[in-house]
Structure formats: C-alpha cells, structure tokens
N, C-alpha and C positions, 0 to 999 in steps of 0.2 A: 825479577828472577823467579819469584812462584808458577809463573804462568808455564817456565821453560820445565820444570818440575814437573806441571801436569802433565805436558805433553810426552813428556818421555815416559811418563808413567803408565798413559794411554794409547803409546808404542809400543810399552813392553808388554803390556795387557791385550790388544789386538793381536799383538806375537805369540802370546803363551796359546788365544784362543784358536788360532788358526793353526797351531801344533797337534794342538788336542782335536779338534775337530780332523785334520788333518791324519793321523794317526788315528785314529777310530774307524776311519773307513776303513785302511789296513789292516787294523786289528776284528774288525767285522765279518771283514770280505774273506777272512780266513778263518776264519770260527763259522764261517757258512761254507770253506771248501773242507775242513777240516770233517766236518757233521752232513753226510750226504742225504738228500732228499729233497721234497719241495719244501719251499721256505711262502707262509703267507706275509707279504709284506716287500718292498720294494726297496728305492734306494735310502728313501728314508729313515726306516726300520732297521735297516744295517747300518747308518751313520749313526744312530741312536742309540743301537744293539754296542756299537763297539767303543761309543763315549763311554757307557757304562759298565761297560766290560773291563773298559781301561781303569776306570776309578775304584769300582771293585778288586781287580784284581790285581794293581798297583796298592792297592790300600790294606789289602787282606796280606800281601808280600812285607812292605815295611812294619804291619802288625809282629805278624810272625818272628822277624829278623831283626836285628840290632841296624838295619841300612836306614837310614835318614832321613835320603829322598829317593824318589823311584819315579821314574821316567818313562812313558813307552819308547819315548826315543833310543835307549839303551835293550843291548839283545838281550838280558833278563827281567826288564820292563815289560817288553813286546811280548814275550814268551805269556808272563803273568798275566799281561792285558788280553792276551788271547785265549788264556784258561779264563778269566773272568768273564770274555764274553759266548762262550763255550757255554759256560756254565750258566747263563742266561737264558741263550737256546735253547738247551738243554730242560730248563725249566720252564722255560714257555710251549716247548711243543709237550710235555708231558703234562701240562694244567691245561692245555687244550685237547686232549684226546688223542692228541699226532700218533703216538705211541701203544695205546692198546682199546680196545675196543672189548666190550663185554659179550660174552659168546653167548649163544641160546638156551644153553642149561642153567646160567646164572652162577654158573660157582664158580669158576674159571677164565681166566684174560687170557686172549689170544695176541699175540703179536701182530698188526696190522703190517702185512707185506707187500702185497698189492694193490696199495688205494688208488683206485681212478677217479675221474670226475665222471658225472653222468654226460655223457656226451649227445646233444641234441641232432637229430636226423631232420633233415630241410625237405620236404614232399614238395613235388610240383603239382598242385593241381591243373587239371587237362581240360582247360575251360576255353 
C-alpha cells in the first residue's frame, strides 16, 4: 500500500505544478498587457515573471489578511498574483534604466518616451 501513497502524492504534486506554472503565464501575460512598452525577454521571462508574481503576491495577500490559503486560481488570487507580478516588472524595468535616463546637465531625470533601437541601414555596394 506505500507505493499507492507515493503515487497519488506524485499526482497531486505534478497537479499543483502544472496549476502554478499554468497560472503564471496568465498572471504574466497580464502584468505585461497591464504595464505597456517593450518587454526585454520572451516567453520565458514571463512564465517566470508570473510564477513569481504569483508567490509574491498570493504571499504578501494571506500576510496581510486573516485568509489561509490563497490561490491564483481564485479571482482574489489572480488579482494579487497580478499585482505581484506587476510589481516585478515594475521593478525590473526601473533597475534597468527602462524608465529614466539621466539628462545632460546632470541634476535632473528625464522620462524616457521615445526609445528606439539604433536601426542598421544595408548599402549595396555597386561592384
């Protein structure tokens, strides 16, 4: 009978993981439509962004509050989990520079509004 034990246990633990991972990209992919601009990093970066977003922000809600257990499954979960990975964001593009750029006179941050990429021009040589 132990063995049947393990396996159910190793059922419900592949189930929990594929919630969380599964709910993270949701919680990601809206905390990236949420926060508009370019995002450095791909689908991985937002499956990552929104696992932690979840744990954060599921974590920092049952902190706060007399609730138990806190889910992203549940729409006060989701909500939280989404502030959490907001606030990730949030802190990642402003430790990266996304956000302000230091001006020429040195005393004062400008809001970076229009950042481009240096865009490269292809010459045909006429050989």
């Amino acid at each position: 009978m132990p063995e049947v034990d393990i396996m159910v246990m190793a059922e419900q633990a592949i189930n929990e993981m594929l919630v969380w991972v599964g709910f993270g990209t949701l919680v990601g992919l809206s905390a990236k439509a949420i926060m508009p601009g370019r995002d450095p990093g791909g689908t991985v970066a937002t499956l990552l962004m929104g696992i932690g977003g979840s744990v954060i922000g599921c974590g920092t809600l049952m902190f706060l509050t007399n609730v138990k257990k806190v889910t992203p499954i549940s729409p006060l979960g989701f909500v939280a989990a989404t502030g959490g990975a907001f606030a990730i964001l949030f802190f990642y593009r402003l430790l990266s520079g996304s956000f302000f750029t230091e001006s020429e006179d040195g005393d004062r941050f400008l809001y970076r509004r229009n950042r481009r990429r240096r865009q490269r021009r292809i010459t045909r040589d006429a050989a």
